[in-house]
Structure formats: structure tokens, C-alpha cells
C-alpha positions as CSV (number, residue, x, y, z in Angstrom):
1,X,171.6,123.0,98.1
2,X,174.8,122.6,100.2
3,X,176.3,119.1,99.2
4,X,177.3,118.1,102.9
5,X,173.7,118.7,104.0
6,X,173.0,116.0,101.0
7,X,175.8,113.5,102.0
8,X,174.2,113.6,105.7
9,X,171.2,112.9,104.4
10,X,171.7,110.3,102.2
11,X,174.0,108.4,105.0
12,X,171.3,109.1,108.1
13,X,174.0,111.2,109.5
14,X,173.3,113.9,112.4
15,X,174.7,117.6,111.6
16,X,174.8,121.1,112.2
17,X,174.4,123.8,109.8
18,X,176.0,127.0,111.3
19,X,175.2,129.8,108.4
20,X,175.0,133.3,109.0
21,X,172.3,136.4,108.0
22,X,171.1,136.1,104.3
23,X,173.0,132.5,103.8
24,X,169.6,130.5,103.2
25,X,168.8,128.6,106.1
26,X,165.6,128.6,106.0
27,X,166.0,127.3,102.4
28,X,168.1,124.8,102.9
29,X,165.8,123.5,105.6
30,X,163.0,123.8,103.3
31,X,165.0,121.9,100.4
32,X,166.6,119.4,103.1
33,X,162.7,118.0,103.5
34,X,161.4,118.3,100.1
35,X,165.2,116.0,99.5
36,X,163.8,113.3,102.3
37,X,160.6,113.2,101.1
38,X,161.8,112.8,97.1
39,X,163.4,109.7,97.9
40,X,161.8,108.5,100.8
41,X,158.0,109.7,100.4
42,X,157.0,106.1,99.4
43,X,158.0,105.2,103.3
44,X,156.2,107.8,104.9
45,X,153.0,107.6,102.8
46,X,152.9,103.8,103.9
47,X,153.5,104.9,107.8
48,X,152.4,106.5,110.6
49,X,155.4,108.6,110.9
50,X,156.7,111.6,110.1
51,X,159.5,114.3,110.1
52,X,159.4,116.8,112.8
53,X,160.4,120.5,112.2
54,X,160.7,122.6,115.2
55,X,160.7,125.8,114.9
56,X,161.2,129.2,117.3
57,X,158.0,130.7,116.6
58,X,154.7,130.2,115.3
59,X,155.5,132.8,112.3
60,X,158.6,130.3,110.9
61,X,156.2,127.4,111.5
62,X,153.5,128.9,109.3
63,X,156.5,130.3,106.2
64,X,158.0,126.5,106.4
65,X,154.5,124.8,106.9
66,X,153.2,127.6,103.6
67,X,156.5,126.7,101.3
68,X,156.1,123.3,102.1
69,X,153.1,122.8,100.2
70,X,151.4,119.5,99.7
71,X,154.5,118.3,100.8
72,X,153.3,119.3,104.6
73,X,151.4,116.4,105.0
74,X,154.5,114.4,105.8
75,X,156.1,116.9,108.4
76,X,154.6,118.2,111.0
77,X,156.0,121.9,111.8
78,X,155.4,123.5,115.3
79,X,157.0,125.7,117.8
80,X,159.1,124.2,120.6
81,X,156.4,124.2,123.3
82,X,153.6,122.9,121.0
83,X,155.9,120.2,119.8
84,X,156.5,118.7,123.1
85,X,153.4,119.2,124.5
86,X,152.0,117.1,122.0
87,X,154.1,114.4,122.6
88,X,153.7,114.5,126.6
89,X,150.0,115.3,127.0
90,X,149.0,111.4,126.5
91,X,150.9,110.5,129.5
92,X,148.2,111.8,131.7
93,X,149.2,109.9,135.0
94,X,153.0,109.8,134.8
95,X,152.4,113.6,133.7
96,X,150.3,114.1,137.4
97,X,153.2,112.1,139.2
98,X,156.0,114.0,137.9
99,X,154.0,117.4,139.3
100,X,153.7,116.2,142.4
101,X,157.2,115.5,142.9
102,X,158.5,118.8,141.2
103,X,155.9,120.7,143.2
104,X,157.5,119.2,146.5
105,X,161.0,120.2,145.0
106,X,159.7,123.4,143.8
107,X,160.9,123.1,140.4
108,X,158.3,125.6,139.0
109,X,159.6,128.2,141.6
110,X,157.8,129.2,145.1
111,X,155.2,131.2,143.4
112,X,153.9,128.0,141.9
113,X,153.9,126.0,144.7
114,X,151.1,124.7,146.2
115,X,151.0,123.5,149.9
116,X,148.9,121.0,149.8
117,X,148.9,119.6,145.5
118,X,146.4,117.0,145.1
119,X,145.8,116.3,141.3
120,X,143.8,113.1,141.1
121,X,141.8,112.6,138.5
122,X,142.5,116.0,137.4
123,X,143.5,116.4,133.8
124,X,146.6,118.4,133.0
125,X,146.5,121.0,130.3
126,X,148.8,123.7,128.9
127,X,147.8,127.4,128.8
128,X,148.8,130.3,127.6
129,X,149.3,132.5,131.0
130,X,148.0,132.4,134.1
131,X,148.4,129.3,135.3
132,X,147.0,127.7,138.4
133,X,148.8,124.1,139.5
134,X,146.3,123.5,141.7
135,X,144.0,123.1,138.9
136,X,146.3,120.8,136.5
137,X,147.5,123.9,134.2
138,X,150.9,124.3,133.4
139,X,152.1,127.4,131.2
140,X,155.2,127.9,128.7
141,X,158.2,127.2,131.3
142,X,156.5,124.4,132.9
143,X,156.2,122.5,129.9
144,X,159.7,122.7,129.1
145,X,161.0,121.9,132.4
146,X,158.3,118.7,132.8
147,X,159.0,117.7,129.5
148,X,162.6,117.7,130.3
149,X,161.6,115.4,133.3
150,X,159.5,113.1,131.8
151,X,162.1,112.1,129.1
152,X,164.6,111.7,131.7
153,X,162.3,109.1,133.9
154,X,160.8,107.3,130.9
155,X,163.2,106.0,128.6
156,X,159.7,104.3,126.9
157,X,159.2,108.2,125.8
158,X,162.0,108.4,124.1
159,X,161.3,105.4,122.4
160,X,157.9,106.2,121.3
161,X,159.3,109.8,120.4
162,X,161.5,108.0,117.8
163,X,159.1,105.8,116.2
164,X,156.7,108.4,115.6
165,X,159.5,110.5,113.9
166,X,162.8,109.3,112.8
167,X,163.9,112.2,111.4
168,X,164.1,115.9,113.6
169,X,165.2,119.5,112.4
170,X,165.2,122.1,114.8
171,X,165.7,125.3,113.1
172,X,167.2,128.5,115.0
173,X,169.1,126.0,117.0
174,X,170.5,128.7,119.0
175,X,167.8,130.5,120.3
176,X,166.6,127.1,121.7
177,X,166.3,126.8,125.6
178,X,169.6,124.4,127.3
179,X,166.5,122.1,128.8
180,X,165.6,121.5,125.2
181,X,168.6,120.9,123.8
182,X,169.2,118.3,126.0
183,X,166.3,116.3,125.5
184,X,167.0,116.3,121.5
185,X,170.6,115.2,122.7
186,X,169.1,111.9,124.6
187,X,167.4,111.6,121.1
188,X,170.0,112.4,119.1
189,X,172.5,109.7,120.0
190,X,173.8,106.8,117.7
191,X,171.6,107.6,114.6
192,X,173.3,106.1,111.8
193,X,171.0,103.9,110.4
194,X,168.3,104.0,107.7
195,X,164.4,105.0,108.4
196,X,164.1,101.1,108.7
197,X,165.4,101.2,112.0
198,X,162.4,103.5,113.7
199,X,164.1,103.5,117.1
200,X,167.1,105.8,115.8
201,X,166.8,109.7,114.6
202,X,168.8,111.4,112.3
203,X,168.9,115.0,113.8
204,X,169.7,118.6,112.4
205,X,170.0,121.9,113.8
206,X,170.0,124.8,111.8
207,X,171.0,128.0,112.9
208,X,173.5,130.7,113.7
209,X,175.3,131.2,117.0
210,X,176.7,134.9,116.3
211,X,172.7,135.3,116.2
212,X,171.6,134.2,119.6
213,X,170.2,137.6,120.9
214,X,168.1,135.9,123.8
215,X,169.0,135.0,127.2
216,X,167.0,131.8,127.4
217,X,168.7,130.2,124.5
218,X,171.7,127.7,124.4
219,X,174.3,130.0,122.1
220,X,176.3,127.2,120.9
221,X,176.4,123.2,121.3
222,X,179.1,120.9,120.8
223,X,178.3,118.6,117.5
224,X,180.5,116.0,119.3
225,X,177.5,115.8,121.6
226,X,175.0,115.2,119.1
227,X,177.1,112.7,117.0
228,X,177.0,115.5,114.3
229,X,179.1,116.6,111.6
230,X,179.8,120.3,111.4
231,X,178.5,122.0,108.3
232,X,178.8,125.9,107.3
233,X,177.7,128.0,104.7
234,X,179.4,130.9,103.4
235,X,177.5,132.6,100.9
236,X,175.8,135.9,101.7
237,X,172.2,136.2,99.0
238,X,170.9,139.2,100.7
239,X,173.3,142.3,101.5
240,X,175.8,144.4,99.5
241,X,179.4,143.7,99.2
242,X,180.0,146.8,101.9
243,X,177.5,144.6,104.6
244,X,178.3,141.8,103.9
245,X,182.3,143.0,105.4
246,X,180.7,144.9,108.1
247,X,178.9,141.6,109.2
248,X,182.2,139.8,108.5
249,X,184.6,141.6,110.4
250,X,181.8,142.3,113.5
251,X,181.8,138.4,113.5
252,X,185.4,138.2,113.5
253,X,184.9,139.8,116.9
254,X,182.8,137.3,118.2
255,X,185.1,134.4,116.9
256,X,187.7,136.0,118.5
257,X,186.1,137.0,121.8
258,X,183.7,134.0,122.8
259,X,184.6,131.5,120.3
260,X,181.4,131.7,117.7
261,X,182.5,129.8,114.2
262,X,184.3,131.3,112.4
263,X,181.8,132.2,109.2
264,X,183.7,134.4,106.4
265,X,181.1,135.4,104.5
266,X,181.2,136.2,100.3
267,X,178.3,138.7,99.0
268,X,176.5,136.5,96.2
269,X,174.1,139.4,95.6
270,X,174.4,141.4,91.7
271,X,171.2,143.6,91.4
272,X,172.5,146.2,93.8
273,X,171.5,149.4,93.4
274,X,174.6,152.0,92.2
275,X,174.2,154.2,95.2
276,X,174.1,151.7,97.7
277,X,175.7,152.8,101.7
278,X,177.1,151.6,105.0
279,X,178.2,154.4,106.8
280,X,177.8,155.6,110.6
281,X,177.1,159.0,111.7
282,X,177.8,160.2,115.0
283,X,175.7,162.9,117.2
284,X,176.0,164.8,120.8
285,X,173.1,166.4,119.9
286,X,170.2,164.0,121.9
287,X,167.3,166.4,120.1
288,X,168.9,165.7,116.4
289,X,166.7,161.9,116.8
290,X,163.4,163.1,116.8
291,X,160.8,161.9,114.4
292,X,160.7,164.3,112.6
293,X,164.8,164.5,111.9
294,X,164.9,160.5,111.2
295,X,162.5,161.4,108.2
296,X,164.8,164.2,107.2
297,X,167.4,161.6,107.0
298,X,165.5,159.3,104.7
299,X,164.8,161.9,102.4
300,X,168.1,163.4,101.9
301,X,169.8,159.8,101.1
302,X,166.9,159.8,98.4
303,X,165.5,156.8,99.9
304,X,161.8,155.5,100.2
305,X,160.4,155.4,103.6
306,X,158.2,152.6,102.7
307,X,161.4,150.7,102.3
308,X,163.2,152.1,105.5
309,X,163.6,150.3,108.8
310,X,164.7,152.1,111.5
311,X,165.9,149.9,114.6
312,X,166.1,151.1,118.6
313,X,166.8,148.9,121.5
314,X,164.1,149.5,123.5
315,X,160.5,150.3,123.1
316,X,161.2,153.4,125.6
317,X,164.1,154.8,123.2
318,X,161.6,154.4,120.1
319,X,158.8,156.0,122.2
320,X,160.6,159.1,122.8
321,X,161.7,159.2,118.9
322,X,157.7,158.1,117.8
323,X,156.2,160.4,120.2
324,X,154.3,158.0,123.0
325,X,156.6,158.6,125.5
326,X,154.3,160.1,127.9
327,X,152.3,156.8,128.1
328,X,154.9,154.9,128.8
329,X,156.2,156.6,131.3
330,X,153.1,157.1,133.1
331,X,151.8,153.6,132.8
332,X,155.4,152.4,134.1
333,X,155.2,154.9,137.0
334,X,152.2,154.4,138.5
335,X,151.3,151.2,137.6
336,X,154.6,149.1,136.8
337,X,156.2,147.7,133.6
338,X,154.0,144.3,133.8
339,X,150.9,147.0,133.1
340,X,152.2,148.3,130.1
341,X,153.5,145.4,129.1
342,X,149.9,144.3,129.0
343,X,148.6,147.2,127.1
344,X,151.2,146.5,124.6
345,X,150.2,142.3,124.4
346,X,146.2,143.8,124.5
347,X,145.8,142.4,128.2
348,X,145.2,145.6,130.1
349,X,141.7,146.7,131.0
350,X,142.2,150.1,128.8
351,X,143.3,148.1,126.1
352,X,139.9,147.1,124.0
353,X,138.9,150.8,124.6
354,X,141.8,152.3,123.7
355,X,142.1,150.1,120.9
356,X,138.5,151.3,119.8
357,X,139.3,155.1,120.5
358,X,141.9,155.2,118.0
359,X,140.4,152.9,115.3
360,X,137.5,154.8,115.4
361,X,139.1,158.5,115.1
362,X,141.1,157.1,112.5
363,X,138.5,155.3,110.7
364,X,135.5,158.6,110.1
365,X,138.5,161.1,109.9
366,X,139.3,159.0,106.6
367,X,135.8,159.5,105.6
368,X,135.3,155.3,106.1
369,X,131.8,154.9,106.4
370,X,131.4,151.7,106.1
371,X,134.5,150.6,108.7
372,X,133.1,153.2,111.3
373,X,129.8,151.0,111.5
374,X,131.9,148.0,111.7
375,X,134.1,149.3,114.6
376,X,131.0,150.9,116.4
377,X,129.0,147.5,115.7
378,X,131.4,144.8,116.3
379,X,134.5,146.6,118.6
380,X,132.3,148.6,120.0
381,X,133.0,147.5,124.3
382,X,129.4,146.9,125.7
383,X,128.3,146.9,122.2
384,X,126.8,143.8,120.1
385,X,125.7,143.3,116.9
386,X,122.3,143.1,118.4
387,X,123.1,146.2,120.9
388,X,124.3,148.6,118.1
389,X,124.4,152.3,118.2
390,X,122.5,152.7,115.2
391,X,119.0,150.6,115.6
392,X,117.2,152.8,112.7
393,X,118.0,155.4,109.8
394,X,117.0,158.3,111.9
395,X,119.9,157.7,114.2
396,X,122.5,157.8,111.3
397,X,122.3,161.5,111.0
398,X,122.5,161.9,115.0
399,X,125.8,159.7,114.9
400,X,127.2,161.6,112.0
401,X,127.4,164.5,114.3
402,X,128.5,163.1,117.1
403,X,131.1,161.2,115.3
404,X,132.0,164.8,113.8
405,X,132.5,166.2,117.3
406,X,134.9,163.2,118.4
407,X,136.8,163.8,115.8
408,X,137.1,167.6,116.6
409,X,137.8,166.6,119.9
410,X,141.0,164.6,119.0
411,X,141.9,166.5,117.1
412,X,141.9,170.0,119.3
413,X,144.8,171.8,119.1
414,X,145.0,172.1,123.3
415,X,146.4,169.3,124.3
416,X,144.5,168.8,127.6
417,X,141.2,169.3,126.1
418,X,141.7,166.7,123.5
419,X,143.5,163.9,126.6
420,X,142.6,160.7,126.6
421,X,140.4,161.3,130.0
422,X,138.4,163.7,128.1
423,X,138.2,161.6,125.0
424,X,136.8,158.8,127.2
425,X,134.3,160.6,128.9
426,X,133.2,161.9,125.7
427,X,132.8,158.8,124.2
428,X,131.0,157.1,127.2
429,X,128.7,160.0,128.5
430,X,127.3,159.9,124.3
431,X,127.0,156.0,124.6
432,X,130.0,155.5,121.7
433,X,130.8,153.0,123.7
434,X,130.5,152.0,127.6
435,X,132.5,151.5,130.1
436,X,133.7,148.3,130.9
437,X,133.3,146.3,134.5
438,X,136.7,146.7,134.8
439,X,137.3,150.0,134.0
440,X,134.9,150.7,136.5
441,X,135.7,148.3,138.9
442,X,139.4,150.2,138.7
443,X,138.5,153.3,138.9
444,X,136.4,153.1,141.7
445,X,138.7,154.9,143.8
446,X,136.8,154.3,146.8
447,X,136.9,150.9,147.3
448,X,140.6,150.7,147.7
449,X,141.7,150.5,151.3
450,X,145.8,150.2,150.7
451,X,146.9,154.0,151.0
452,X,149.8,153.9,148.3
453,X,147.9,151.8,146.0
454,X,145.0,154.5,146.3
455,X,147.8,157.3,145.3
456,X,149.2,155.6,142.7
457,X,145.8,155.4,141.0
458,X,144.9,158.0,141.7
459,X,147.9,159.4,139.8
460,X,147.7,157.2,136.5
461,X,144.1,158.5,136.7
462,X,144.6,161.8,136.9
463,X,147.8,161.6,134.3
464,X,145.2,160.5,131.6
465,X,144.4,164.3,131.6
466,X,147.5,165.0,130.6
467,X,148.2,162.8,127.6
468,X,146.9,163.4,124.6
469,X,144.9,161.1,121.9
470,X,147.1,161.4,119.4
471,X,150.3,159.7,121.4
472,X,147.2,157.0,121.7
473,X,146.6,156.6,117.7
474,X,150.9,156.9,117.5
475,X,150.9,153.8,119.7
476,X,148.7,151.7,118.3
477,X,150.2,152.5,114.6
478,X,153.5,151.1,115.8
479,X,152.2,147.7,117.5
480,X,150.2,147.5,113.9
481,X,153.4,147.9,112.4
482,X,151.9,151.2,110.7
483,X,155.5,153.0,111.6
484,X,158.8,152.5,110.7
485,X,159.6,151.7,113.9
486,X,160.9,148.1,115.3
487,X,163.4,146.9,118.6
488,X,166.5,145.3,116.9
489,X,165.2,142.3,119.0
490,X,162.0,142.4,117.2
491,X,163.3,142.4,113.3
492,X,165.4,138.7,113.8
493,X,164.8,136.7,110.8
494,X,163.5,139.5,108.9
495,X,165.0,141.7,106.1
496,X,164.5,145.3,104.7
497,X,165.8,147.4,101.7
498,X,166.8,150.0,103.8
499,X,168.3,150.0,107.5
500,X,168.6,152.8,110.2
501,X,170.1,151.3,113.2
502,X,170.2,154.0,116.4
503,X,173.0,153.2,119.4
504,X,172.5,154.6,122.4
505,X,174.3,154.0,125.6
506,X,171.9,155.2,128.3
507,X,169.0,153.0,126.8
508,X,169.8,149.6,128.5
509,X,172.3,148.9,130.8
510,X,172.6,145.3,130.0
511,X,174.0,146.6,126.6
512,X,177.3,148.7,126.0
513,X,177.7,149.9,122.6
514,X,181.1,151.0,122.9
515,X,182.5,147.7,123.7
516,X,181.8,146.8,120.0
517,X,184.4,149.5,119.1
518,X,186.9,148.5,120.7
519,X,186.3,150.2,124.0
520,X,186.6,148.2,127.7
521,X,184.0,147.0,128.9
522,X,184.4,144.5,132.2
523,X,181.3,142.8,132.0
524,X,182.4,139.7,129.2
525,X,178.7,138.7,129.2
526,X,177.3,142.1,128.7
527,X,180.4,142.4,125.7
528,X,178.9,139.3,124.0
529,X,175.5,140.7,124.6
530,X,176.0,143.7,122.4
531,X,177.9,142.3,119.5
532,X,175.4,139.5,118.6
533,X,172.7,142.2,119.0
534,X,174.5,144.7,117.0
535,X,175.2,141.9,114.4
536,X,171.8,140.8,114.0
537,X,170.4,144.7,114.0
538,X,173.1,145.2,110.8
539,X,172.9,142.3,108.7
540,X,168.9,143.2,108.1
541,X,169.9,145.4,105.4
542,X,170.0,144.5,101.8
543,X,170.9,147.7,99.9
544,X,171.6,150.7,102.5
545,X,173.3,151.1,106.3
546,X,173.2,154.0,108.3
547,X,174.3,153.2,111.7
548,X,173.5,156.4,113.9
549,X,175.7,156.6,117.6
550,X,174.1,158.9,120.0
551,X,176.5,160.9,122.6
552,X,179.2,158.4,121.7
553,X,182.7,158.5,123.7
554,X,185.0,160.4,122.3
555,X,187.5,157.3,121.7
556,X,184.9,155.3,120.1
557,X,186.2,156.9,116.8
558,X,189.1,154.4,115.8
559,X,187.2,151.2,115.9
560,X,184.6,153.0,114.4
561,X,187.0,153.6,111.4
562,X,188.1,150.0,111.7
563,X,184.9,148.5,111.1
564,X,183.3,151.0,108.4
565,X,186.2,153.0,106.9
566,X,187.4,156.4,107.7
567,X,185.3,157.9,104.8
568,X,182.2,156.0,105.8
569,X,182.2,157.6,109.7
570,X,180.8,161.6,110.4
571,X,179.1,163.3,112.3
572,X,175.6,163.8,111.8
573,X,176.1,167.1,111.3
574,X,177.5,166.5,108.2
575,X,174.6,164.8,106.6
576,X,171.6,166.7,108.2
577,X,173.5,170.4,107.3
578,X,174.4,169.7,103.7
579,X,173.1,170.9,100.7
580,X,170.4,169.4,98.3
């Protein structure tokens, strides 16, 4: 465990812990608690109070809360929102006076507002979407901004906040919204004094600026303003020696361009295996990325693709490599971005059957008896326990068949005889499952008096005859993680034997991947943007690199060398035309 992290501890003193990928953070959070509670468990099994662990999302709550163990009792662990929340809820009329008055400022925005607010007597809860003010309910945003509010009007909150815990770590510091930040601040201040003093908190971040990959968060804070002593770790547990001075000289960049700390990292690492890579190929070949050439990749560097990661930008760049493309585009066409984002969160009215379709296919194809009945008894839409398909043996032989024929069906080799219309139709018109209200309800073209909402449906309606099952099934495998397949965005925090990070230009035009080698780009925000993203994307590797640029500019070659070695940059040519 790092010794300063000790020495703050021991003398109630605030810090910051700036590490970077593979350094332990989470570990030396971890072992910061189980430090407190050695020698001060005696205190906290006699109180009421406890250490608070806030953390980005529920995942790192559950690992910390998990490796924790009995020791959990003392600390309570919870995301951001649910941390504050918690705190605020009691405060049920102050809570109902600070609405009215943000309402009348429109702090929530205009589409929150309501004319005429009256929320007496009404209690105020926190969901998870869909929110309706008049009604009390406040959703993610709105907690954060009231929050921020209330501590600001009552200093007796603040008081009461410290009392209940007098000691605060907030890992992922970074990714942590500015309104936040500044409430732990107000909490923060003159804390050096022992637990006997329950009005003062001793406060430490954890985290990585180089890493902050998310608009919303603060980046970087000033420990000056938190009373804290500056503390960084060095030492690099996960990657090889070759990463490890990729990631070091990609955050030499950032130190140099927007002022991240400076973290010189030293590969601690000795089981690596002989053979291990970083190396970036180049292509101006846009069909050399299909699926079907990323797995030729794999295989030729020998390695396993249960072990492989390969990273895109976007969920559009990894749907035309995965083969879901279609989809995408045709929910985004017709029927916006918000749309598919729902299918993708399982909020769309296709979703449940869609979700079925595919589970189904997947599940008697296997020859899974057993799992079949449970997805026809229990995910069935329109289907019960009670309601099942099968209400005697003499239907099982009837269903057999029919299950038979849906699988033929999805699996026809015409495209547009197995679509996803015809799959549906299939499945309700032999009572696999029915269709929904809302299915209905949508597709009841009739009813819809606005001409270009009546073409547009009409359109994603018709466009179901054109897609096929089998970009369904390839869907659902990637949001069950069943693929390879994962946004750079997505894989923060995580790590994997074997990385394939894909570059591509035209994906996103708040990135510019060409900036990171050394090329101009006018946009300083859009600069930063890229590096921390391309940072985070290559330090998830342990043993193997391959960064593949797509259609790259021609001059992109010398930083290129810069970063990875002249040896380590080719074309992907190179790799993909050579010899077993």
C-alpha cells in the first residue's frame, strides 16, 4: 500500500491519489478502508457512523462492496446519485421549497417546467426516467443539481452529512460531475482532526485525470481546494513493458498539451508471455475490417479469441464490422436515435419480442429442450405461466414441429423470406407468442393523422421486410456480451489479455484520431477528447496491442513511428498477406 496514502490516514489528512491504468486504485481504495477500520473499527462498531465510498457506477460499488467483505458493514458503498439521494430524501419540505423556486428559475430546463408547480403534501421521489415534476419525481440530473442546492441553503446539511460519516472516498474522481465536486469541496474543508471531532471529514479522491473520457465529468481539481495533499502512483501491475511506454509517452502528450500530471509509469509485470506485441497496422482498404477479416487477424498472431477484445468508437462502426448495420440504420432513419437507443437499453416496444425471437431460435437450434419451454413459458409476451403454449403432452409433439419450422424459417437462405416481418408473423399467426398492445397500437397505421409521421412508419414497417433474423440474434449477442465487440467508452475500468483497438476518422466527428499523431487539429477540446479516449482504449491490454488506423492521412506516419517504433508500424497488408 502506498506509504503517503498511510501517512494521510494516520494524520486525518485530505488527499488525492492521481494513478494511472493498471496502478491499483481500486486496491489501494480497498486497502485504504480495511487500514481505517484496523485501527479504528472499535469507534465505528460503538457509533452510528460510517465511511462513505462513492463510486461511478453500480458495478465498482458491488466489486468494492464484494472485496470488502464483512468488513462492509462499516462503509456504506453507492453510486453518486444513490449516495446523495439518501442523504436529501429526509428533508421532505425543504426538498418541496427548493423545487418550487428552481422550477420558477428553470433550473431543470424548459422541458421540466411546470406553469403552474404546486407540490404540497406531495412526497418527492427519485426515478429512474421519465420523470413528471408535477408529480414530485425528479430523475438522475435533478438530483444532482437539487442536491447541489440544498447543501448550499442548509449549512445544517452539511453538518448532519459529517456526523453521519467523517470519513469520504470518492473513487473515479474524474469522471465525477463539477456540481458534485463542489458539494464534497464545502465538505472537504479544514479536516485535520481525529474521528472525535464528527463535524470534520477527512476526504479522498481516487482517480486518474488522463482517464476522464466523459463530458459530464470534472477532468482535474485543484488539491489546494480540497485542503489535500497530492499523491501519485507510478507502478504499472497489468501491461507489458512495450504498453506500459505506449501509455507513457501518449500521456506525456496530455501533460504537455492540457496539463494532466505528469504520471511516468514503470511496468511491474514478470509473467509476460515471450511473444507479446504493440504494433499498429495501417489500411485504405475500408472492406479489409469486416468480421470476418478481424478473426483472420486473431488467428494469424496465434492468439485466442476468447481472450481478444476488439474496441470501436461507436456502436454504428462496430455494427457495420458485427453485421447489424441494417438495423441500426433503419431504426435511426425512420424512427430517430432515442428509438434505438431504447432497443439497445430494452425500452422499445419490439424489444421483449425481439428479445424472445432470438432466444428462442437460438435456444431449440441448440437442441435445449428444457430452456425452449422456459423461454416459451416465462418470456413468452402475452404468455404466463398459467397461459402456456403447452397445456398437455399431446401438444409437445405439435410444438416440436412448429418450433422445427421457425427455425427453418430463420434460418432460410433468402434473406427476405427469413426478415424479421416474416419471422414475426410467423410466430404470432402460430400463437408462439402474441402481439403486444403496443405493437399493435404502433402499427395501426391508420390511426395516425400526422402525414410524415404516417410515412416514416410506414417505412420502418415495411424495412422489417428487409432485414434479416440473423442481424437480430448478432445484436442481441453483442448487448449480451456474446461478441468480441465493445465501444472504447464501454471497456473503462476493465482489462483484457488481448487488445484490437480500430481508429477511424469518419466515425465521430467529435474525435480526430490524427491529432494524437501529431497532426493539427484546431479544435483543443476535440484534441484532448481523443487522446484521453485513445489512452484509456490502449492501456486495457495486458499481453498484446494491435492498433488498426483505417484510411489514415498520409502524414500520420511519423508520429506514428514516434509513439510505437518504426518496426512496430505497417500496413495491414503486411500482416493479412503473409505466410503461415
Amino acid at each position: 500500500m502506498n506509504q503517503k496514502v498511510i501517512s494521510c490516514l494516520n494524520d486525518h489528512q485530505n488527499f488525492i491519489f492521481e494513478a494511472g491504468p493498471g496502478s491499483g486504485k481500486t486496491t489501494t481504495l480497498i486497502n485504504s478502508l480495511r487500514h481505517i477500520l484496523a485501527n479504528s473499527k472499535a469507534f465505528f462498531n460503538r457509533s452510528t457512523q460510517q465511511i462513505a465510498c462513492i463510486t461511478f457506477t453500480n458495478v465498482a460499488a458491488n466489486e468494492i462492496s464484494e472485496r470488502l467483505g464483512e468488513a462492509s458493514e462499516f462503509v456504506t458503498v453507492s453510486t453518486i446519485h444513490s449516495f446523495l439521494w439518501s442523504i436529501i430524501r429526509e428533508y421532505q419540505v425543504e426538498l418541496r421549497s427548493l423545487l418550487h423556486e428552481m422550477n420558477q428559475e428553470q433550473a431543470f430546463g424548459k422541458r421540466q417546467y411546470v406553469s403552474k408547480l404546486n407540490l404540497d403534501g406531495v412526497e418527492i421521489q427519485y426515478v429512474d426516467k421519465y420523470a413528471d415534476l408535477s408529480k414530485g419525481e425528479i430523475t438522475h440530473d435533478a438530483v444532482l443539481t437539487l442536491a447541489c442546492k440544498a447543501f448550499q441553503t442548509y449549512p445544517a446539511l452539511r453538518y448532519f452529512t459529517k456526523s453521519r460519516f467523517p470519513i469520504l472516498f470518492l473513487d473515479e474522481y474524474q469522471d465525477t460531475h463539477e456540481t458534485v465536486i463542489e458539494i464534497i469541496k464545502s465538505l472537504a474543508m479544514d479536516s485535520k482532526t481525529s474521528l472525535i471531532r464528527p463535524t470534520q471529514m477527512l476526504v479522498g479522491l481516487f482517480g486518474d485525470s488522463m482517464q476522464s473520457i466523459y463530458n459530464s465529468g470534472v477532468g482535474s481539481v485543484d488539491p489546494a481546494q480540497f485542503n489535500a495533499v497530492s499523491i501519485t502512483e507510478a507502478s504499472n501491475f497489468r501491461s507489458s513493458a512495450a504498453i506500459v511506454d505506449l501509455i507513457n509517452k501518449v500521456r506525456l502528450r496530455g501533460t504537455q498539451g492540457f496539463g494532466a500530471p505528469k504520471v511516468c509509469q514503470t511496468p511491474k509485470r514478470t509473467d509476460l508471455p515471450a511473444n507479446s506485441c504493440c504494433s499498429l497496422f495501417y489500411t485504405d482498404n475500408e472492406d479489409k475490417l469486416s468480421e470476418q477479416t478481424i478473426i483472420e487477424i486473431i488467428d494469424r498472431l496465434g492468439w485466442k479469441q476468447a481472450e481478444t477484445k476488439i474496441l470501436e468508437l461507436t456502436h454504428s462502426a462496430i455494427a457495420r464490422t458485427s453485421g447489424w448495420d441494417n438495423l441500426q440504420k433503419t431504426y435511426q432513419k425512420n424512427r430517430g436515435s432515442t428509438a434505438f437507443e431504447n432497443l439497445r437499453a430494452g425500452d422499445d416496444i419490439y424489444s421483449s419480442t425481439f428479445s424472445f425471437l432470438t432466444r428462442l431460435y437460438k435456444a431449440h437450434s441448440l437442441g435445449d429442450g428444457f430452456q425452449t419451454l422456459q423461454i416459451l413459458r416465462f418470456a413468452s409476451p402475452g404468455y404466463s405461466e398459467e397461459r402456456t403454449i403447452v397445456r398437455n403432452s399431446e401438444d409437445i409433439p405439435r410444438l416440436s414441429r412448429l418450433l422445427d419450422d421457425f427455425v427453418e424459417l430463420c434460418e432460410f437462405t433468402d434473406s427476405s423470406s427469413c426478415s424479421i416481418r416474416n419471422v414475426l408473423e410467423f410466430a404470432w399467426s402460430n400463437g408462439l407468442c402474441r402481439k403486444t398492445h403496443q405493437i399493435a397500437s404502433f402499427e395501426d397505421i391508420n390511426s395516425i393523422d400526422d402525414a410524415d409521421l404516417k410515412d416514416k412508419r410506414v417505412a420502418f414497417l415495411h424495412s422489417l421486410n428487409d432485414i434479416s433474423l440473423s442481424e437480430l440474434v448478432r445484436f442481441f449477442d453483442y448487448l449480451d456480451t456474446y461478441t468480441p465487440y465493445s465501444t472504447q467508452h464501454g471497456t473503462k475500468g476493465a482489462e483484457f489479455s488481448n487488445v484490437i483497438v480500430i481508429l477511424d476518422d469518419s466515425a465521430w466527428n467529435q474525435y480526430k484520431w490524427s491529432s494524437i499523431f501529431g497532426l493539427f487539429d484546431d479544435n483543443d477540446k476535440r484534441r484532448q477528447r481523443s487522446l484521453k479516449l485513445f489512452y484509456v482504449a490502449v492501456s486495457r491490454a495486458r499481453d498484446n496491442l494491435i492498433v488498426i488506423y483505417k484510411q489514415p492521412p498520409v502524414r500520420f506516419i511519423d508520429g506514428a513511428h514516434e509513439l510505437f517504433g518504426t518496426a512496430n508500424v505497417q500496413p495491414l497488408t503486411t500482416l493479412l498477406d503473409s505466410s503461415d
